[in-house]
N, C-alpha and C positions, 0 to 999 in steps of 0.2 A: 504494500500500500504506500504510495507515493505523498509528500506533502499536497500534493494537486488534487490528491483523490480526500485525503481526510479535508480538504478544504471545501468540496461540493457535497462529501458525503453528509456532512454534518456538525460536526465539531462548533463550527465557527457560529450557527444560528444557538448553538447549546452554549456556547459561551457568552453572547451576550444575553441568553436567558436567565444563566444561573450569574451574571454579575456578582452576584452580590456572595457566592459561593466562597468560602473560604480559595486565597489561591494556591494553595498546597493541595489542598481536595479534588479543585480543578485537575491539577497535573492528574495524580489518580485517577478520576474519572477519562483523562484523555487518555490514559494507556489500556484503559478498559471497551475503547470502542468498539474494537477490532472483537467480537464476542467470539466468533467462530473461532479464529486461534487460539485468545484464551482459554477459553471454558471446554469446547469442543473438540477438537482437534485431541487436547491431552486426554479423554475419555476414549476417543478411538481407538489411541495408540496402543493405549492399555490393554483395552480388550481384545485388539489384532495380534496383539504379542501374545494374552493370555492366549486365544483359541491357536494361533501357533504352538504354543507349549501343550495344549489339549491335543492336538495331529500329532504331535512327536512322540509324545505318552502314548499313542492311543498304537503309532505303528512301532512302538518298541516291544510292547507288550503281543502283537502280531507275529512277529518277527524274529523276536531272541528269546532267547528262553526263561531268561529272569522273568518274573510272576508279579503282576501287579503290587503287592505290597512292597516288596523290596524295590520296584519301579518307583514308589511312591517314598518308602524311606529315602532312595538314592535324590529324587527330585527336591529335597528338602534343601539341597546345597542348589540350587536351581538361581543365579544369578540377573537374568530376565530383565528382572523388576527396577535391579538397580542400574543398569547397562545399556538397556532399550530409547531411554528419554533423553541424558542426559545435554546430548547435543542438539538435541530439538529444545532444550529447558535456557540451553548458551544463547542459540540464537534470537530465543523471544528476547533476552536480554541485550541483545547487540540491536535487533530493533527498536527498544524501547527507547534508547537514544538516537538511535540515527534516520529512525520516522519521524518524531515528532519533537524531537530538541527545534530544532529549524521553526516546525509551525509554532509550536507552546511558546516562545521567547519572539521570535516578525509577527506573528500575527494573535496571538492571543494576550501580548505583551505580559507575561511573566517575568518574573528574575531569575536569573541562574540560582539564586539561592532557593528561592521557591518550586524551581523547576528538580532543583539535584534532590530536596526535599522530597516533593511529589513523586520523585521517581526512588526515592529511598523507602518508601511507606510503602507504593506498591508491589515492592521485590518482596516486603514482611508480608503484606495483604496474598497475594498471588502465591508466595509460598505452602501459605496456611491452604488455601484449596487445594494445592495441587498435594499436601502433605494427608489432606482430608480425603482424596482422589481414593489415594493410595490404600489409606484404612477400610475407606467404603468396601471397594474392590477385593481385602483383605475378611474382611466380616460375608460378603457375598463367596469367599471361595471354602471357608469354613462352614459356612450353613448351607452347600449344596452341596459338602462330602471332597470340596476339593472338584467343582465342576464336572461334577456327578462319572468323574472316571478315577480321581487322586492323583490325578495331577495338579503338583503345585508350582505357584510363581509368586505367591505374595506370603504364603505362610511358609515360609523357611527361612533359616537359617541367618541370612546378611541381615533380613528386618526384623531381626528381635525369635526369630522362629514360633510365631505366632501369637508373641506378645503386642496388643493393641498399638499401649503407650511406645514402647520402644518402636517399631513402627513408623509412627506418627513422627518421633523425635529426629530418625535420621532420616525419614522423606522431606520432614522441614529442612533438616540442614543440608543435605543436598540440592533442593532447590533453590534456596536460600542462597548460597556458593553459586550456583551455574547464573542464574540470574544477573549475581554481582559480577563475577566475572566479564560473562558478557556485556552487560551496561560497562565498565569498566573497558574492555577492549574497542567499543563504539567509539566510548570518550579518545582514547588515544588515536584512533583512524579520525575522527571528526579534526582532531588537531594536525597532527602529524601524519595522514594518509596511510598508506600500508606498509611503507618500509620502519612508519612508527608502531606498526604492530606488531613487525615482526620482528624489530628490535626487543619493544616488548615482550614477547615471550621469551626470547634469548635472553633476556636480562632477568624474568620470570623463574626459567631454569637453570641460571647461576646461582642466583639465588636458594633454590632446593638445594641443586648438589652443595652448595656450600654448606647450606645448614644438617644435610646429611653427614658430609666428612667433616663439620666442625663435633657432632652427635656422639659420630664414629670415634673421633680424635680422644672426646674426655672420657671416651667411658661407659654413657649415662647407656642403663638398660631400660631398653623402649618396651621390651618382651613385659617385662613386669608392670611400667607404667601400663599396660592395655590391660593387664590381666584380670580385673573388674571392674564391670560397669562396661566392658567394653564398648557398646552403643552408644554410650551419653558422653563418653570420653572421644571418640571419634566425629560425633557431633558437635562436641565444644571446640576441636580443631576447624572443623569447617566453618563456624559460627567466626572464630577470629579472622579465620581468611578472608571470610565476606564481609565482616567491618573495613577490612583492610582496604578490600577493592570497591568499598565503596568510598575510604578517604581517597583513593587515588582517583578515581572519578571526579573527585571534588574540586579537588587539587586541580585536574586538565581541566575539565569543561569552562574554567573560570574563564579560559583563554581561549577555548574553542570558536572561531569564526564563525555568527549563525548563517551566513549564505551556503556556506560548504559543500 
């Protein structure tokens, strides 16, 4: 969706309706226009992948000689769920600033402070559904036996292995992380075009290995740090990363050029 298209689609007659709209809210409400991407699109994908995981169960069980329960224990390490979205979760994020940075600040005249805001709430707001997606689809695959064959993709193992809350926790922070990310890498192509992204990530992955071989260097045993609470401790890493990349957001888009 082009700024030309959210400018006939709607937006602009919604903005001067809701004037008087808080302008932080505004921003939210402008990243929500697009409903089909948000809301729908992440429902599809889920269920596309779940009924792939249902074919795969269904000709393994055909096919090899292993027996539906043991088909069903093995599927418990069943990765899917966390693996399927991820980059469709970056991209929403990279167009939530490089659709509507341009309109939300030339024509809905926002501030970059209220715009980075607006687009901060909605990464928490959008998180939360897409964390809520997750659970749904999880309580739907438990109360139909596992999609009435045992096949699983959302009650195993990576999300909590059918714990609700854990679940919930690291589908928040995964979205939460991809989002920023993406918003974040927008910000740096809005400023610095593409060899600023791919600097960016270069400089991204210095970063890592350095903080791995600084890791490696002292000592510190990571094995033990994980070894409870695993879920909410792997989520509290993601949650810092996404603060991160949404200071560094803040930080470029101050300077970002709106015609771009």
């Amino acid at each position: 969706m082009s700024t030309a298209t959210l400018t006939q689609a709607g937006p602009a007659p919604a903005a001067s309706a809701h004037h008087g709209m808080n302008p932080v809210l505004r921003i939210v409400r402008l990243h929500f226009v697009d409903r089909l991407q948000m809301f729908w699109v992440p429902i599809i994908m889920l269920a596309s992948v779940a009924a792939v995981c249902v074919v795969i169960f269904l000709l393994l069980v055909a096919l090899t000689p292993a027996t539906a329960d043991e088909l069903t224990e093995g599927f418990r390490y069943n990765q899917a769920a966390l693996w399927s979205w991820p980059g469709f979760i970056v991209t929403i994020g990279v167009y939530a600033y490089a659709r509507t940075m341009p309109f939300a600040i030339g024509m809905m005249g926002s501030t970059r402070r209220h715009y980075w805001a607006g687009t901060a709430l909605w990464i928490v707001v959008h998180s939360v559904y897409l964390a809520a997606l997750i659970g749904i689809f999880l309580l739907l695959e438990q109360a139909t036996g596992h999609w009435f064959t045992g096949a699983r993709m959302f009650d195993v193992y990576a999300l909590g292995d059918g714990d609700l809350g854990a679940a919930l926790l690291i589908s928040f922070a995964i979205a939460l992380v991809c989002l920023s990310v993406g918003a974040g890498l927008a910000a740096v192509y809005l400023r610095w075009g593409q060899y600023g992204v791919m600097a960016g990530i270069a400089g991204l992955l210095i970063i890592i290995l350095g903080a791995v071989a600084l890791v490696l260097g002292t000592g510190v045993d990571l094995m033990t740090f994980f070894t409870t609470n695993l879920i909410a401790k792997i989520a509290g890493l993601l949650v810092v990363i996404a603060v991160l990349a949404n200071g560094v957001s803040w930080l470029v888009m101050r300077k970002v050029p709106v015609g771009r």
